[in-house]
N, CA, C and O atoms as a Tripos MOL2 file, in Angstrom:
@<TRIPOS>MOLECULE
protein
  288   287    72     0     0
PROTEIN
NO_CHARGES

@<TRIPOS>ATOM
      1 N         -31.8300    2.3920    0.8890 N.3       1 UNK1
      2 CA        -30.6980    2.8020    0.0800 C.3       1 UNK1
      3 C         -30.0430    1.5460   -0.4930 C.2       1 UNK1
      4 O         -29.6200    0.6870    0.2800 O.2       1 UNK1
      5 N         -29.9250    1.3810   -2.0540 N.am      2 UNK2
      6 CA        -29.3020    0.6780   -2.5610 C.3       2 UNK2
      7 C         -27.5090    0.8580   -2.3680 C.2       2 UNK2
      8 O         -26.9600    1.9590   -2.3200 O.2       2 UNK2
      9 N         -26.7290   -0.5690   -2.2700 N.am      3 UNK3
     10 CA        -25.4750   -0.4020   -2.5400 C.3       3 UNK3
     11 C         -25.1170   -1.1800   -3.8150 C.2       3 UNK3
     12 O         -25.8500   -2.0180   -4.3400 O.2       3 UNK3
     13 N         -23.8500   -0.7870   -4.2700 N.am      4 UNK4
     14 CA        -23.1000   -1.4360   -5.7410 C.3       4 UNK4
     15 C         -22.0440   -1.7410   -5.5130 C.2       4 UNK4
     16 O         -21.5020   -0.9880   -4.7050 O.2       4 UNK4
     17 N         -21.5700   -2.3810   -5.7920 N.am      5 UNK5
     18 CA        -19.8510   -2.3180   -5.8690 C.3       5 UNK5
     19 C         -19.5650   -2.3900   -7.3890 C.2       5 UNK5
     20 O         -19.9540   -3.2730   -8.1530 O.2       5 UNK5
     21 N         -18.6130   -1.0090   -7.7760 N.am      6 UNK6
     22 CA        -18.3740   -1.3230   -8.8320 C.3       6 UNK6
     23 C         -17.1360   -1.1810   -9.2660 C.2       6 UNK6
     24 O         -16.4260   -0.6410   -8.4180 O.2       6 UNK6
     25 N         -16.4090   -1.5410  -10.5810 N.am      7 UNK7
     26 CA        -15.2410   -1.4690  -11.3700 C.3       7 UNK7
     27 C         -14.9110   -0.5380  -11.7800 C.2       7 UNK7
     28 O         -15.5680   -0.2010  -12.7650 O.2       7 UNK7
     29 N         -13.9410    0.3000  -11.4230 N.am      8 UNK8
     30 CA        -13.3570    1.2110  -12.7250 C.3       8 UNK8
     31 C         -12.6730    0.8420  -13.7850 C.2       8 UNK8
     32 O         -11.7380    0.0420  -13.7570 O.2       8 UNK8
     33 N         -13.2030    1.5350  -15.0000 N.am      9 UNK9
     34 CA        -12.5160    1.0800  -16.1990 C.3       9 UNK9
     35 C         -11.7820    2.0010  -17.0740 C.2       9 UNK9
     36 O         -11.1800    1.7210  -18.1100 O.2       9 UNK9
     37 N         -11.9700    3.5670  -16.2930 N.am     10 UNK10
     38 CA        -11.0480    4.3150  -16.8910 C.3      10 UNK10
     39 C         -10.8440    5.9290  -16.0660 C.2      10 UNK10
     40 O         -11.8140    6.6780  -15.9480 O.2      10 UNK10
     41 N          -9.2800    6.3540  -15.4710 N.am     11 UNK11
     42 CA         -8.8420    7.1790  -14.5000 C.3      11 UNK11
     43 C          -8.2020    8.2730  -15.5080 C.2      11 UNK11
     44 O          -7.0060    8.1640  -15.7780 O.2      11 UNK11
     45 N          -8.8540    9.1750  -15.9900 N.am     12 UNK12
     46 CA         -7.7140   10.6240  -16.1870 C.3      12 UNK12
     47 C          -7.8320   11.4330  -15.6520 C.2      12 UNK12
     48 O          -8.9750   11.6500  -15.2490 O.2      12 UNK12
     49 N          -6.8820   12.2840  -15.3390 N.am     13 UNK13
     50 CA         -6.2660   13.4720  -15.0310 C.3      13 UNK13
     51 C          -6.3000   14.9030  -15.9430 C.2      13 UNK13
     52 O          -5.3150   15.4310  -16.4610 O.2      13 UNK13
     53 N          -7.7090   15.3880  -15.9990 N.am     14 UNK14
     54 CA         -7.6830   16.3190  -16.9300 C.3      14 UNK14
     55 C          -7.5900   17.9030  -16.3730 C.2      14 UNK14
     56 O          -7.7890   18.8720  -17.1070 O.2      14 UNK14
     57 N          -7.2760   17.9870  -15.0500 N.am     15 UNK15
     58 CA         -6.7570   18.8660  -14.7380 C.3      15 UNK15
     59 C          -5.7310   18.6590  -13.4510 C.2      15 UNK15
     60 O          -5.4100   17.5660  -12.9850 O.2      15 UNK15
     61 N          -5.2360   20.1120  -12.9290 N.am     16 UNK16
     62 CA         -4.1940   19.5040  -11.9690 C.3      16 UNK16
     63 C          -4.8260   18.9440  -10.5140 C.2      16 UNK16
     64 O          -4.0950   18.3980   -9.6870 O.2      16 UNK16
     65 N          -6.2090   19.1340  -10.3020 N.am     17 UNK17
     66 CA         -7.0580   18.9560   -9.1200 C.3      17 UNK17
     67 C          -7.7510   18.1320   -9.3300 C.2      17 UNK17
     68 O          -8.4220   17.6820   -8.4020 O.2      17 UNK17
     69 N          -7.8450   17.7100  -10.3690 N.am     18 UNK18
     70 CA         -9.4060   17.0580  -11.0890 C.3      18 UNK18
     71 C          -9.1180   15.7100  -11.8880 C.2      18 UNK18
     72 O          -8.0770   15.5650  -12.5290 O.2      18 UNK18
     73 N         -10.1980   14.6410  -11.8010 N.am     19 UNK19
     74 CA        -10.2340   13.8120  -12.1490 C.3      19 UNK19
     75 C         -11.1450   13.0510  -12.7330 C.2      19 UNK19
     76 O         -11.8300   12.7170  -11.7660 O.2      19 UNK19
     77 N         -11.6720   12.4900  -13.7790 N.am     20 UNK20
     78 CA        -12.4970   11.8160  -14.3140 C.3      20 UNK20
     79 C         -12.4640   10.3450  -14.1840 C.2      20 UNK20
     80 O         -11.5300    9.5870  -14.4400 O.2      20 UNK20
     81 N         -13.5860   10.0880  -13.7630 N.am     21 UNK21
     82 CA        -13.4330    8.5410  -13.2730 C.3      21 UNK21
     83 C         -14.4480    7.5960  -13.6100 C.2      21 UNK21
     84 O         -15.1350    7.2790  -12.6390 O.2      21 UNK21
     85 N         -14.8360    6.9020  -14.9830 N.am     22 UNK22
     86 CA        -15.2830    6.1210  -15.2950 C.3      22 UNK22
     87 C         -15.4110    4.5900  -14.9850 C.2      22 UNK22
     88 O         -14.3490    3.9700  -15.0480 O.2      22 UNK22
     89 N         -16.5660    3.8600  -14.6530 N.am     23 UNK23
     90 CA        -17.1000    3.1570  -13.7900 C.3      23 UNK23
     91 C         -18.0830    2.2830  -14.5940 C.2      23 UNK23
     92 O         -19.0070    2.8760  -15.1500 O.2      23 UNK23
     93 N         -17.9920    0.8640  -14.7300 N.am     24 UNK24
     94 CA        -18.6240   -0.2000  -14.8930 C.3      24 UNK24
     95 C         -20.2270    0.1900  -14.8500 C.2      24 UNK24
     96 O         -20.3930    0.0830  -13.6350 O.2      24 UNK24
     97 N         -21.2830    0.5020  -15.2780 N.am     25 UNK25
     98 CA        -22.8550    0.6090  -15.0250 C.3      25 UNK25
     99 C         -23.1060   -0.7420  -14.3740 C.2      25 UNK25
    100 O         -22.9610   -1.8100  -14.9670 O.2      25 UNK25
    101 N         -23.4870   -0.6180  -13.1350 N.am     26 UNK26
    102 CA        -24.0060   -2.1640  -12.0090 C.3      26 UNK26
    103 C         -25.4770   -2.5360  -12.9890 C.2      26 UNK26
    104 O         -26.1370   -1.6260  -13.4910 O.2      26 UNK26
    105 N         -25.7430   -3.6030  -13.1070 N.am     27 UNK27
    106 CA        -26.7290   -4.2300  -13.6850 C.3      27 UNK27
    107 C         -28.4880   -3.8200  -12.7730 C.2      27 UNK27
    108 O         -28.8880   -4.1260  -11.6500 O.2      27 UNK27
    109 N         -29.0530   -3.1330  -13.7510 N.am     28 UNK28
    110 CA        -29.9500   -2.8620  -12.6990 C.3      28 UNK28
    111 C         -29.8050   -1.3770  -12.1000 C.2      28 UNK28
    112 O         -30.7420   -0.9800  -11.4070 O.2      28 UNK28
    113 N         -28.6890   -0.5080  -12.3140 N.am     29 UNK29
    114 CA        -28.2730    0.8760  -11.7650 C.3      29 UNK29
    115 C         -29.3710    1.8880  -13.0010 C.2      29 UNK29
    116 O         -29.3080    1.9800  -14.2270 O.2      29 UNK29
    117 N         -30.0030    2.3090  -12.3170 N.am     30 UNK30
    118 CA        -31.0200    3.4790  -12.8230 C.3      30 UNK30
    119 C         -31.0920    4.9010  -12.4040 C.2      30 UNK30
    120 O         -31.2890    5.2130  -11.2300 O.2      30 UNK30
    121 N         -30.9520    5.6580  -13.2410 N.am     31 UNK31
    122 CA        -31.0020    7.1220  -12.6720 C.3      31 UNK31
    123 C         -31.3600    8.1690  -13.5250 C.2      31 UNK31
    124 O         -31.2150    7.9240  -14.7230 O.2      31 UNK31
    125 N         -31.7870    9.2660  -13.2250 N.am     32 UNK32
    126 CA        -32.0710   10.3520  -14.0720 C.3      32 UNK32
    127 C         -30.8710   11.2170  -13.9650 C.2      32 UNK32
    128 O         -30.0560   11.2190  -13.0430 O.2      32 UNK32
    129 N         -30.8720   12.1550  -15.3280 N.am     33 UNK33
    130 CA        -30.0490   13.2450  -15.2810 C.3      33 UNK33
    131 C         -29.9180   14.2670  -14.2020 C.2      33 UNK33
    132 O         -30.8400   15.0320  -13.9220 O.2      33 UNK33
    133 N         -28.5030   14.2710  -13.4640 N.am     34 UNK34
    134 CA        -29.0260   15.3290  -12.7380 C.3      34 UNK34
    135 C         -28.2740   14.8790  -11.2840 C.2      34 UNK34
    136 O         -27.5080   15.4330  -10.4960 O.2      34 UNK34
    137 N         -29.0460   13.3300  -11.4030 N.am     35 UNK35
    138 CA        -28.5080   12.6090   -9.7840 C.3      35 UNK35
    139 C         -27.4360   12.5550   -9.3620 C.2      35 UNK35
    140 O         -26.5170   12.7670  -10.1540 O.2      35 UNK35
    141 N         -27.0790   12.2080   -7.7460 N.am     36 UNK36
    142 CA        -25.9910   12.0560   -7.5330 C.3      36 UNK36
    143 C         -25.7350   10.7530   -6.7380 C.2      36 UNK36
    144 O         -26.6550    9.9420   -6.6330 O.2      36 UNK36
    145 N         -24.4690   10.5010   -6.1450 N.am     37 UNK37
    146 CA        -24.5830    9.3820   -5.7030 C.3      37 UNK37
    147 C         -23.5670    9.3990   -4.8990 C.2      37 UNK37
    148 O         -22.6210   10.1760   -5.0240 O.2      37 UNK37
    149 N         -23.6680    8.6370   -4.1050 N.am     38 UNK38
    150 CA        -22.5530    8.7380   -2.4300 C.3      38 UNK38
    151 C         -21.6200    7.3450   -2.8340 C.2      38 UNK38
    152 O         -22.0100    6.2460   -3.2270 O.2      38 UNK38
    153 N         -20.3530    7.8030   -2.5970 N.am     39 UNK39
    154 CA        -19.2270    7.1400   -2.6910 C.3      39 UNK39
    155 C         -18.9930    6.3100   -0.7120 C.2      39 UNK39
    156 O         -19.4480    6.6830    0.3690 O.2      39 UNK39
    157 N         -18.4470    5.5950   -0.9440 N.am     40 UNK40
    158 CA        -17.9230    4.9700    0.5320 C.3      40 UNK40
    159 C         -16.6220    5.0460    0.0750 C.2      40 UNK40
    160 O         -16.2450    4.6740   -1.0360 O.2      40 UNK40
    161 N         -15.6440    5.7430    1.3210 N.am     41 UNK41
    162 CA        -14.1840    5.9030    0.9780 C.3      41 UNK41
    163 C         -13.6280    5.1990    1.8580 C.2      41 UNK41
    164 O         -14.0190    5.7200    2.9020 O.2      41 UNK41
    165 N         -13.0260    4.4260    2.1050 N.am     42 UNK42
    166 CA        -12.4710    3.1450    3.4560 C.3      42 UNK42
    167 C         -11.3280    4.4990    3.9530 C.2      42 UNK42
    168 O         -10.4710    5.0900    3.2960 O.2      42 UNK42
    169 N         -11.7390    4.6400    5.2960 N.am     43 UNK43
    170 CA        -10.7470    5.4150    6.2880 C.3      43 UNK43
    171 C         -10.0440    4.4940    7.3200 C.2      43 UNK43
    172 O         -10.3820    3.3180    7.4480 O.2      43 UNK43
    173 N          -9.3410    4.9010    7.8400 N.am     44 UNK44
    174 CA         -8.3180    4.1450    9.2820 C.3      44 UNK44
    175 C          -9.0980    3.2210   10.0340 C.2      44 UNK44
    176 O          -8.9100    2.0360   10.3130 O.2      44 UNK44
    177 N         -10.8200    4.7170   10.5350 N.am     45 UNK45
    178 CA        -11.3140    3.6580   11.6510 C.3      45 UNK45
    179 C         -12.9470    3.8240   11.1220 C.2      45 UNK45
    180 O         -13.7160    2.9310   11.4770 O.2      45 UNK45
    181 N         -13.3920    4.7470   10.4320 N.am     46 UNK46
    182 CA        -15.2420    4.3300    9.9300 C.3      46 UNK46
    183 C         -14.8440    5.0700    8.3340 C.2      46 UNK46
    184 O         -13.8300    5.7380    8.1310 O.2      46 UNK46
    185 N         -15.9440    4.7470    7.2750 N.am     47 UNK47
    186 CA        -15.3750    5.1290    5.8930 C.3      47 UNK47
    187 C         -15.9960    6.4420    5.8540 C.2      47 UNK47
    188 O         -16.6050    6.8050    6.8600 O.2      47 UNK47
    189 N         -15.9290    7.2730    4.7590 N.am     48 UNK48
    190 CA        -16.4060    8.4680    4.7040 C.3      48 UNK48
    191 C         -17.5170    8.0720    3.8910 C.2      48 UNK48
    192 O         -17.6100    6.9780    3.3340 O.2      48 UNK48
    193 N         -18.4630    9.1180    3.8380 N.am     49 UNK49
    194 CA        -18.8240    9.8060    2.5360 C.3      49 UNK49
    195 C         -19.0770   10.7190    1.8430 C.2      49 UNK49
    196 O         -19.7870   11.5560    2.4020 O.2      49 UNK49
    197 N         -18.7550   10.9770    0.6640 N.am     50 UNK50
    198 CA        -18.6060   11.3530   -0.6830 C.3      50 UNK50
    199 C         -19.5050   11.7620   -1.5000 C.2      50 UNK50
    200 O         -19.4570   11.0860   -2.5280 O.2      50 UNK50
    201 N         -20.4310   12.6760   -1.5360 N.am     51 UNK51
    202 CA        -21.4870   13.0380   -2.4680 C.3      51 UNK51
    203 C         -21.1590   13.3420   -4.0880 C.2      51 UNK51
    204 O         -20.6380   14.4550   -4.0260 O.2      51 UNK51
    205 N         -21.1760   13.0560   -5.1320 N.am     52 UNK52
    206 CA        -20.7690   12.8700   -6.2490 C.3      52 UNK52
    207 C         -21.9400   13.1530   -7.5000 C.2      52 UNK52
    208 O         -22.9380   12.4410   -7.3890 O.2      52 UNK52
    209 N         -21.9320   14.1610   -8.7390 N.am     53 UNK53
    210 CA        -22.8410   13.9340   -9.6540 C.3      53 UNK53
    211 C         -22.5410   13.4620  -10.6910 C.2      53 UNK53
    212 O         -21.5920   13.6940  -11.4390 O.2      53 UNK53
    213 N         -23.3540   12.7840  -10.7520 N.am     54 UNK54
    214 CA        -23.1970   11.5770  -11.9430 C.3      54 UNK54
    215 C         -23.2230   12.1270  -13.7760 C.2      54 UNK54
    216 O         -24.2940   12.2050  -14.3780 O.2      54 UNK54
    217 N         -21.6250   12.5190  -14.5700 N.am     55 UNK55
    218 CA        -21.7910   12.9980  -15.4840 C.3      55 UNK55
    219 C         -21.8910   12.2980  -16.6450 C.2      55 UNK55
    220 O         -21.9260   13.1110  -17.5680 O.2      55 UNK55
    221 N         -21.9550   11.1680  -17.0480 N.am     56 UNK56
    222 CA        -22.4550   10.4580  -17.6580 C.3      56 UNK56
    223 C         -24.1710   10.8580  -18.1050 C.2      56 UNK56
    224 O         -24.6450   11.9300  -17.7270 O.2      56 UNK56
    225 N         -24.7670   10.1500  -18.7020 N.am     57 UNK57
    226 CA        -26.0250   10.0030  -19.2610 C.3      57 UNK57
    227 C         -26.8420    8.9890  -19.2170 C.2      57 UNK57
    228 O         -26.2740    8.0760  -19.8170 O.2      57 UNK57
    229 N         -27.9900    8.5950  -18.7930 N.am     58 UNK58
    230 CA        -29.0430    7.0630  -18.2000 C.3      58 UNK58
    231 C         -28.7470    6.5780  -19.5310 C.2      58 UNK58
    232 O         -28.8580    5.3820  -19.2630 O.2      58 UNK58
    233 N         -28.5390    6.5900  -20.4090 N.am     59 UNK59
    234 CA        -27.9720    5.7210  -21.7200 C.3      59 UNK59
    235 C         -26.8440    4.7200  -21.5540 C.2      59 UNK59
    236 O         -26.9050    3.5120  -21.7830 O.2      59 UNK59
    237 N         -25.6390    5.5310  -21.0490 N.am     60 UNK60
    238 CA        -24.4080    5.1180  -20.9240 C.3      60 UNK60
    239 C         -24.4320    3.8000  -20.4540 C.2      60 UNK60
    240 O         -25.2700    3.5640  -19.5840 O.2      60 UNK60
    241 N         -23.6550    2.8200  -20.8540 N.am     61 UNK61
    242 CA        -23.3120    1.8750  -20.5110 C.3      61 UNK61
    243 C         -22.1870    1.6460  -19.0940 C.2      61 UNK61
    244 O         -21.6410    0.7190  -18.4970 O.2      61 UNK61
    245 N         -22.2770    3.2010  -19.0390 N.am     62 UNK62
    246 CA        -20.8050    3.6540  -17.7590 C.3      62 UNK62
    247 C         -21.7900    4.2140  -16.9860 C.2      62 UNK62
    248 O         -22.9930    4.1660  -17.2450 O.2      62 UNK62
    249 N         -21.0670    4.9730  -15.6300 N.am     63 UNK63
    250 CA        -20.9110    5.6010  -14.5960 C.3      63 UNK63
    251 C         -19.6980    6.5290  -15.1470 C.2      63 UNK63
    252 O         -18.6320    5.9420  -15.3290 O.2      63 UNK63
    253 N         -19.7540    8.0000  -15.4480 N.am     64 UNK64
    254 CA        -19.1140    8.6400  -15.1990 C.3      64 UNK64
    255 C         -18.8680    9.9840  -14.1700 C.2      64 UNK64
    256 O         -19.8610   10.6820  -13.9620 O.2      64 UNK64
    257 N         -17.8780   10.2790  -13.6700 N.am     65 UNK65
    258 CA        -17.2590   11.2090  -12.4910 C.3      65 UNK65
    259 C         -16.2240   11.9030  -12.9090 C.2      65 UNK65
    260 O         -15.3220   11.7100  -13.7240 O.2      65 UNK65
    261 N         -16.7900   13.4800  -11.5720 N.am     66 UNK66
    262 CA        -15.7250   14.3430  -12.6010 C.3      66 UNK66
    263 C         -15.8150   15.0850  -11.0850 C.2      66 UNK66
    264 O         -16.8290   15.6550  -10.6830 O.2      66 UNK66
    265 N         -14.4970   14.9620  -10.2890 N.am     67 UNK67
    266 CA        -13.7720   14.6040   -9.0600 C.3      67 UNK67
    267 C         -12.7580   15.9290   -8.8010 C.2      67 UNK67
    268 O         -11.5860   15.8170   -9.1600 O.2      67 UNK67
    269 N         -13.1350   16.9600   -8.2880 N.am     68 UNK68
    270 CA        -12.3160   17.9570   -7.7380 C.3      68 UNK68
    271 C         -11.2580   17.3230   -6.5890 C.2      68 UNK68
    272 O         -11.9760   16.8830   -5.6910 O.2      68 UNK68
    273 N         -10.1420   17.1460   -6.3270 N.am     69 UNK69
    274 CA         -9.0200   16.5620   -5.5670 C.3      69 UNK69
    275 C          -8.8770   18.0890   -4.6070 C.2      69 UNK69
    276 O          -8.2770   19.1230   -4.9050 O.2      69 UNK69
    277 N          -9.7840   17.7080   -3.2030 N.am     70 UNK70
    278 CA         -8.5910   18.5470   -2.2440 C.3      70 UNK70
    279 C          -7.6930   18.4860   -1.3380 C.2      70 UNK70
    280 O          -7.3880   17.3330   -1.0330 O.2      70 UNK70
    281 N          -7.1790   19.2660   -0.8170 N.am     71 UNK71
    282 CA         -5.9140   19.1810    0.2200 C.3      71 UNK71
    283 C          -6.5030   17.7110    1.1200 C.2      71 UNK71
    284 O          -7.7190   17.5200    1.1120 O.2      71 UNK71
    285 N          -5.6920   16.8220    1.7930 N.am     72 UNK72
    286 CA         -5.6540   15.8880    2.8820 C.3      72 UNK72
    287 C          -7.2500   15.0270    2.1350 C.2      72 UNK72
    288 O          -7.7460   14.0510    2.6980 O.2      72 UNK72
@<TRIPOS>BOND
     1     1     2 1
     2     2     3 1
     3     3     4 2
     4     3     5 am
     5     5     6 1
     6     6     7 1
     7     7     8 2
     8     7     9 am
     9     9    10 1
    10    10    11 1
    11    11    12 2
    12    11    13 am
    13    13    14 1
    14    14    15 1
    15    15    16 2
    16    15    17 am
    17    17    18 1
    18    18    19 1
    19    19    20 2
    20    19    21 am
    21    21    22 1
    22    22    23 1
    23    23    24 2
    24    23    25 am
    25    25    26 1
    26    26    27 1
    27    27    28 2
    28    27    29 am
    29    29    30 1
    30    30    31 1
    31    31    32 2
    32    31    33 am
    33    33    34 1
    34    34    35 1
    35    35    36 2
    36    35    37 am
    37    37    38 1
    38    38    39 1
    39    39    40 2
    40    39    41 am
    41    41    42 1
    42    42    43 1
    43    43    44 2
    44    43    45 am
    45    45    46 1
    46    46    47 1
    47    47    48 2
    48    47    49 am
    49    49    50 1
    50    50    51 1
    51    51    52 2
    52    51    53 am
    53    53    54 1
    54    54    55 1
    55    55    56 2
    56    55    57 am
    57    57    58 1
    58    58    59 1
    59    59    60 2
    60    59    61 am
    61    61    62 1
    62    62    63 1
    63    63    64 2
    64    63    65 am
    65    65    66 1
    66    66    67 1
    67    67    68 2
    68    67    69 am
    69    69    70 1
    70    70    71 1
    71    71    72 2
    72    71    73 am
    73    73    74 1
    74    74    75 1
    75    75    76 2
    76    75    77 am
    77    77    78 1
    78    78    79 1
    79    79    80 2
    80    79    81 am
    81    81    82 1
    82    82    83 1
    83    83    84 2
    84    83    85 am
    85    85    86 1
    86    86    87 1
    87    87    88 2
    88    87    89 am
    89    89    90 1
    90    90    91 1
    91    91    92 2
    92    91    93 am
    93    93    94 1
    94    94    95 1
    95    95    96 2
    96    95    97 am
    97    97    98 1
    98    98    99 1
    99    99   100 2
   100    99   101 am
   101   101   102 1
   102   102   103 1
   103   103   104 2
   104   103   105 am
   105   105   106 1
   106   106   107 1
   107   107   108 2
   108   107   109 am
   109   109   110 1
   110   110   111 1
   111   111   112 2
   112   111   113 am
   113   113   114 1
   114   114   115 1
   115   115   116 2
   116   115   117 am
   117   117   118 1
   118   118   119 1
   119   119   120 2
   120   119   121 am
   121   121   122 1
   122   122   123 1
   123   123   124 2
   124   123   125 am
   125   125   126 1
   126   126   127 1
   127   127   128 2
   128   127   129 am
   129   129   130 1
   130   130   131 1
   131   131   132 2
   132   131   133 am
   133   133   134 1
   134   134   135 1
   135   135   136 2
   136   135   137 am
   137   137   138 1
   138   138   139 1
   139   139   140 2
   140   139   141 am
   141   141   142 1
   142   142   143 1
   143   143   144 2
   144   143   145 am
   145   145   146 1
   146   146   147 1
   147   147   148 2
   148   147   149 am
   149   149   150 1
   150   150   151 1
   151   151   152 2
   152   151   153 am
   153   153   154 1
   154   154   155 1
   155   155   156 2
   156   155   157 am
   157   157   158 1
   158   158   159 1
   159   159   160 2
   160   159   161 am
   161   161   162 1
   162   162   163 1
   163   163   164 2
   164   163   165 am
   165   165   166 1
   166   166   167 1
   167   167   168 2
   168   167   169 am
   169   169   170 1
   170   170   171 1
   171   171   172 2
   172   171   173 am
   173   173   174 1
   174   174   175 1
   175   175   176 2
   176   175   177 am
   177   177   178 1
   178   178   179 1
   179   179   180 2
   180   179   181 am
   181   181   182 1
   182   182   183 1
   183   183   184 2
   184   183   185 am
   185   185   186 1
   186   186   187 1
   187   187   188 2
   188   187   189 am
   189   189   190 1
   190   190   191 1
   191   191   192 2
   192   191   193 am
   193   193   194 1
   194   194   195 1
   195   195   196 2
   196   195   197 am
   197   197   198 1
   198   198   199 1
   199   199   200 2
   200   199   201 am
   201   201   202 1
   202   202   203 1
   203   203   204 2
   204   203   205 am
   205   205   206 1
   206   206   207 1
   207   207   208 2
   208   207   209 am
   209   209   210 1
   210   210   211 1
   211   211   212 2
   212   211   213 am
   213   213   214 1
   214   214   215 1
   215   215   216 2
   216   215   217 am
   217   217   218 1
   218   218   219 1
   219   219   220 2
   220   219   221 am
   221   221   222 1
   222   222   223 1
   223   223   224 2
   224   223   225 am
   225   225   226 1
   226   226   227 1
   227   227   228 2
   228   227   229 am
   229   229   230 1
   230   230   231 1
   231   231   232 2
   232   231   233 am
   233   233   234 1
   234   234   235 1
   235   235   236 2
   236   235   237 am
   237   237   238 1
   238   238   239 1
   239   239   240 2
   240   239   241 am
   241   241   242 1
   242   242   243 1
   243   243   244 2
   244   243   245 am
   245   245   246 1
   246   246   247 1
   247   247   248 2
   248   247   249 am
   249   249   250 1
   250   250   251 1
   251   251   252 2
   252   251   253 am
   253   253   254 1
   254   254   255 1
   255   255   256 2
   256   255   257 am
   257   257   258 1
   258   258   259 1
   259   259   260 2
   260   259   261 am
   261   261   262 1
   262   262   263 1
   263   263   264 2
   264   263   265 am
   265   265   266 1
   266   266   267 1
   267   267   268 2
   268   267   269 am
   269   269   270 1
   270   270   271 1
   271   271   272 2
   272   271   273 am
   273   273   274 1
   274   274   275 1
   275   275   276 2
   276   275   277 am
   277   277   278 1
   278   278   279 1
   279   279   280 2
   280   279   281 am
   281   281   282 1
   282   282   283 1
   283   283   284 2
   284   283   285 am
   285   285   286 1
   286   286   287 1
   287   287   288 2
@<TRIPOS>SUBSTRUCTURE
     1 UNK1         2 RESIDUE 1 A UNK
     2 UNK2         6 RESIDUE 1 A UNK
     3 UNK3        10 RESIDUE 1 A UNK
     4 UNK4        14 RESIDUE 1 A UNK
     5 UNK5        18 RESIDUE 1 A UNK
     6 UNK6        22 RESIDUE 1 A UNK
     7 UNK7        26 RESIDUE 1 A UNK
     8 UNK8        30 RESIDUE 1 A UNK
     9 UNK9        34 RESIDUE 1 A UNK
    10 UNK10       38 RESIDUE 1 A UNK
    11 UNK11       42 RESIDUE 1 A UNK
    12 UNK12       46 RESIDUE 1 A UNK
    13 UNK13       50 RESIDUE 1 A UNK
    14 UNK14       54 RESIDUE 1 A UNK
    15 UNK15       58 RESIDUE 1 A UNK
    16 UNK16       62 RESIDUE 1 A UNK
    17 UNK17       66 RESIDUE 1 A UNK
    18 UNK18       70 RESIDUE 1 A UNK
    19 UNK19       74 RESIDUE 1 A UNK
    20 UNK20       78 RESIDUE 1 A UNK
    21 UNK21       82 RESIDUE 1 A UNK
    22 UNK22       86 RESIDUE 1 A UNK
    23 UNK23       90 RESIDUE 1 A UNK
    24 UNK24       94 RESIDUE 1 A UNK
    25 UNK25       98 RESIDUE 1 A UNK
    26 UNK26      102 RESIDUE 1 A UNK
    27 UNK27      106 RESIDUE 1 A UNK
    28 UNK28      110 RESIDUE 1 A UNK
    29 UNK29      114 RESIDUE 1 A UNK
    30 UNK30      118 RESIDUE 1 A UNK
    31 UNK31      122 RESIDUE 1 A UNK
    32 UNK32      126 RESIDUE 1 A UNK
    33 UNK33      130 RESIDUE 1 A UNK
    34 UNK34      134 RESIDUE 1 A UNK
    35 UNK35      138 RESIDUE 1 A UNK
    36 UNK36      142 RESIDUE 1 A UNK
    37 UNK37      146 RESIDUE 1 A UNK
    38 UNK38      150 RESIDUE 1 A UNK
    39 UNK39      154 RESIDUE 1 A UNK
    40 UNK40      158 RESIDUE 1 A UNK
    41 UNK41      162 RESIDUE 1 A UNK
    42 UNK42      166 RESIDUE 1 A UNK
    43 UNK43      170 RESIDUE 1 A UNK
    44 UNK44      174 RESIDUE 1 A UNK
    45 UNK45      178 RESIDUE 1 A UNK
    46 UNK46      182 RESIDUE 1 A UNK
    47 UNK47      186 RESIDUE 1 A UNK
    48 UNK48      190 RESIDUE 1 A UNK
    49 UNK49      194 RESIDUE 1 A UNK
    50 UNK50      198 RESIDUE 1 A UNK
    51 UNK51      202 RESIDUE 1 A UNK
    52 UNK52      206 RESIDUE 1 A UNK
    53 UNK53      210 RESIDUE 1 A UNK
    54 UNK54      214 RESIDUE 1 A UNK
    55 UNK55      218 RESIDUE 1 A UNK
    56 UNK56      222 RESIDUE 1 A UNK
    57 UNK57      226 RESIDUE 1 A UNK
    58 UNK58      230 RESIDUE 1 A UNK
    59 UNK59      234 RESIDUE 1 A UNK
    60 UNK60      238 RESIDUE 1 A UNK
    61 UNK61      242 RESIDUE 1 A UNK
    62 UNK62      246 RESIDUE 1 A UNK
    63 UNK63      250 RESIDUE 1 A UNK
    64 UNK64      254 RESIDUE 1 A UNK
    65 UNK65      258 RESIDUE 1 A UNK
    66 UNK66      262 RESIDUE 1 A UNK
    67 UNK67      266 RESIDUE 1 A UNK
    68 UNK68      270 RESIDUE 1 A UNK
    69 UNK69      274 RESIDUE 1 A UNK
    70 UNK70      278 RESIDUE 1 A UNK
    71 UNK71      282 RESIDUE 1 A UNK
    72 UNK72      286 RESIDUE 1 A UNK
C-alpha cells in the first residue's frame, strides 16, 4: 500500500452535511475511474480510517472528494 501526503487547495460546503474537498494530485498518484482511497484521520490515541471515492477524473490535475459529515 502506497502512502501520500497531500495539500488541500480547495474546502466547500455544498450542502448542510456535505463537503467537497479538493486536493493537490501527489506526483506519481494513478488511478482509474471508480477508485477509492483511504484517508488517515489523527485520533486521541490510534488514527482512523476513512474509505473515500475519488470524484475527480485520472486527467485532473486534483484529487477531488465529496464527504458526507456525520454525527461525532
Amino acid at each position: 500500500m502506497n502512502t501520500y501526503k497531500v495539500t488541500l487547495l480547495d474546502k466547500k460546503t455544498i450542502a448542510k452535511d456535505t463537503l467537497e474537498l479538493r486536493f493537490v494530485k501527489p506526483d506519481g498518484f494513478v488511478f482509474s475511474a471508480g477508485q477509492f482511497v483511504q484517508f488517515r484521520i489523527p485520533q486521541a490515541i490510534t488514527p482512523a480510517l476513512r474509505a473515500y471515492s475519488i470524484c475527480s477524473i485520472p486527467e485532473d490535475d486534483y484529487l477531488e472528494f465529496c464527504i458526507k459529515l456525520l454525527p461525532d
